[in-house]
N, C-alpha and C positions, 0 to 999 in steps of 0.2 A: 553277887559273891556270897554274900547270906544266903541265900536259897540254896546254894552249891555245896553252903555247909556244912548244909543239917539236912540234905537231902538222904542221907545213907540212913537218919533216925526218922524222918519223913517217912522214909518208905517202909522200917518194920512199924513204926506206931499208929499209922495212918492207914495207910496203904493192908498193913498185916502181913509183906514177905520182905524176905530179904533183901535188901540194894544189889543189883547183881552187873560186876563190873566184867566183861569178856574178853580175855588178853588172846592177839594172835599175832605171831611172829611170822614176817613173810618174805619169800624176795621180791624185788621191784616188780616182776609181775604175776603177783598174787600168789605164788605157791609154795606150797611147807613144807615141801618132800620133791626128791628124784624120784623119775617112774618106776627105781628101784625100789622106794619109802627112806632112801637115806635122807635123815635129817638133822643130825646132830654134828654141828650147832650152825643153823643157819643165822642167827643174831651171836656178835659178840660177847665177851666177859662181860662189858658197861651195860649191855640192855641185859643180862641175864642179872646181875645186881640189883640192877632195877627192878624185876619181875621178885627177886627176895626180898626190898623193901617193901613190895608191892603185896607181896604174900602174912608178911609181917603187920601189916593195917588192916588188914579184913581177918573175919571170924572163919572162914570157912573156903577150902577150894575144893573146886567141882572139874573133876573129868568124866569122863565117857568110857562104857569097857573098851571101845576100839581104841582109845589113847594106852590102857593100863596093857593091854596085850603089846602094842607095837611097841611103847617106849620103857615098860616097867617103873613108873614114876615112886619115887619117894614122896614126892609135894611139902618137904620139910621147909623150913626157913634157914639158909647157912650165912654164914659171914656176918649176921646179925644177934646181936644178943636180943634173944626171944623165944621164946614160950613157939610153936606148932601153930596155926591152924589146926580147926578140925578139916581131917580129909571126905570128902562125898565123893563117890563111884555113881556114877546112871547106869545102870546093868539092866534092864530090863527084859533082856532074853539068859541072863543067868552064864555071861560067858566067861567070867572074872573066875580066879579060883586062888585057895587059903594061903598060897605060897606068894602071890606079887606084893612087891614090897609096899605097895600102900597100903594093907592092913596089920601092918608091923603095929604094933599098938606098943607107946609110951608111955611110962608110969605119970600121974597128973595130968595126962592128956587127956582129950575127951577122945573116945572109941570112932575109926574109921565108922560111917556110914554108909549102908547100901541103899540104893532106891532102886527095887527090884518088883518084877511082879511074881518071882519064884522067891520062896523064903530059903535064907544064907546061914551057915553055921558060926563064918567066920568074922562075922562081925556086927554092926547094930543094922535091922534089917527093919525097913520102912517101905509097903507096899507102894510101887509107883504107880502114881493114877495120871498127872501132868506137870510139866516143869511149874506154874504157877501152883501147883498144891505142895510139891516139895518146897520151893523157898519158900511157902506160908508157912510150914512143917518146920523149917532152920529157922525161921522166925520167934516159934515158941522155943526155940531152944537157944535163945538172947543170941541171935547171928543176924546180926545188923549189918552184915556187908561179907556178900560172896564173890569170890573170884572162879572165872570158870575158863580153863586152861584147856581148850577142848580144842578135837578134830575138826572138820568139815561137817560130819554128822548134827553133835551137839551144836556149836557154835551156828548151823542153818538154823536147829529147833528153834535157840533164843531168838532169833531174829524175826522168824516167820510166828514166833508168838507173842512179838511183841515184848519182848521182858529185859531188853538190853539198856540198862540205865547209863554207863557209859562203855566205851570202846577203845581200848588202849591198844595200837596198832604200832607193833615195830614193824620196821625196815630194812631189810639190811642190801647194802648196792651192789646185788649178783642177780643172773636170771636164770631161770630155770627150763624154761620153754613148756609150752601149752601139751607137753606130754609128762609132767611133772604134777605133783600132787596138789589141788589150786584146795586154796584158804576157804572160804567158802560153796556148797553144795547148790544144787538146784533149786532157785526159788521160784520159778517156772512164773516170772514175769512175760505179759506180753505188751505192758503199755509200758514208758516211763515212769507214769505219773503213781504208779504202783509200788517203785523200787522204794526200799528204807533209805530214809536222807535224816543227815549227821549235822551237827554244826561244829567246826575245828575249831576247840577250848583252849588247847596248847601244840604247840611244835616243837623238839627240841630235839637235839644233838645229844645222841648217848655213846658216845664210844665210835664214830663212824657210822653206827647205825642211824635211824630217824626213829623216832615215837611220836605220832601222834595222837593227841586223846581226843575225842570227840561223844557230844552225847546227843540224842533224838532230835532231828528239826521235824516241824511240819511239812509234809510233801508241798513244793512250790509247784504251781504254775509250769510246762512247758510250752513254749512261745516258739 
């Protein structure tokens, strides 16, 4: 339980990047989206509270330009007396542009972030080289703990580079069917003994949804 603590300071003091926690919201069989892209709101009011508590504890939230195009995010904190996050964009093809409302910049806030490898007008631009160089990057910038609110895209990157400290995974009980928009991308496994394996921290009931948190096990054994 100590170790779980002080794991989020562990990892900017130690380690040198930021703790980086990956929220995704899904139906019972894995998918975010109708094969139309509708998705609002596959989790209910209780888990979307949850995800403003959740946004309100950590220093910084990370989307993907494919999130900031399809959904137009704010990434604010509401319902919660609190100060913003800083907001981070991954744009590295330059697709984001000065009107979406994540780079609404607030007085005493600290400036929307891009991690781009084209330089931006509309906000603070930091060339991207890899996800482990940017959270080293939020790390100097006393961001001890990232949320990253991501598509299939980003949310595969974490995973296949290994940077997923924990995994906060709603539920909500509808399906969508295998022609519906699935939660995670291709990780182009071919054994078992390859796939990322979790250990389940918590379980709980938010609102008729499920959450469950889970962080990195060591791959076991297939028998």
């Amino acid at each position: 339980r100590c170790a779980a603590l002080i794991a989020p300071f562990a990892s900017a003091l130690v380690d040198k990047r930021a703790y980086t926690i990956v929220k995704i919201a899904s139906s019972l069989d894995g998918r975010i989206a109708t094969r139309t892209g509708a998705s609002r709101f596959i989790t209910g009011p209780g888990a979307r509270a949850v995800v403003h508590r959740l946004r309100d504890a950590v220093d910084a939230v990370v989307v993907g330009a494919g999130t900031v195009l399809a959904e137009d995010p704010s990434l604010t904190v509401r319902d919660v007396p609190s100060s913003n996050p800083r907001r981070v964009v991954v744009d590295r093809h330059h697709r984001t542009h000065a009107g979406a409302t994540v780079y609404t910049r607030h007085i005493g806030e600290p400036a929307p972030l891009v991690f781009s490898t084209n330089p931006v007008t509309f906000a603070e631009h930091v060339p991207f080289v890899d996800l482990r160089a940017m959270l080293e990057h939020l790390a100097t910038l006393n961001t001890t703990a990232a949320l990253v609110e991501a598509g299939p895209g980003l949310a595969t990157a974490f995973l296949q580079a290994g940077l997923v400290d924990e995994l906060w995974w709603f539920t909500a009980p509808l399906l969508l069917g295998a022609d519906g928009a699935p939660a995670i991308g291709a990780l182009e496994l071919e054994e078992l003994a390859g796939a990322p394996r979790f250990s389940v921290e918590h379980r709980v009931d938010v609102g008729g949804d499920a959450l469950t948190i889970l962080r990195p096990a060591r791959a076991l054994p297939i028998e």
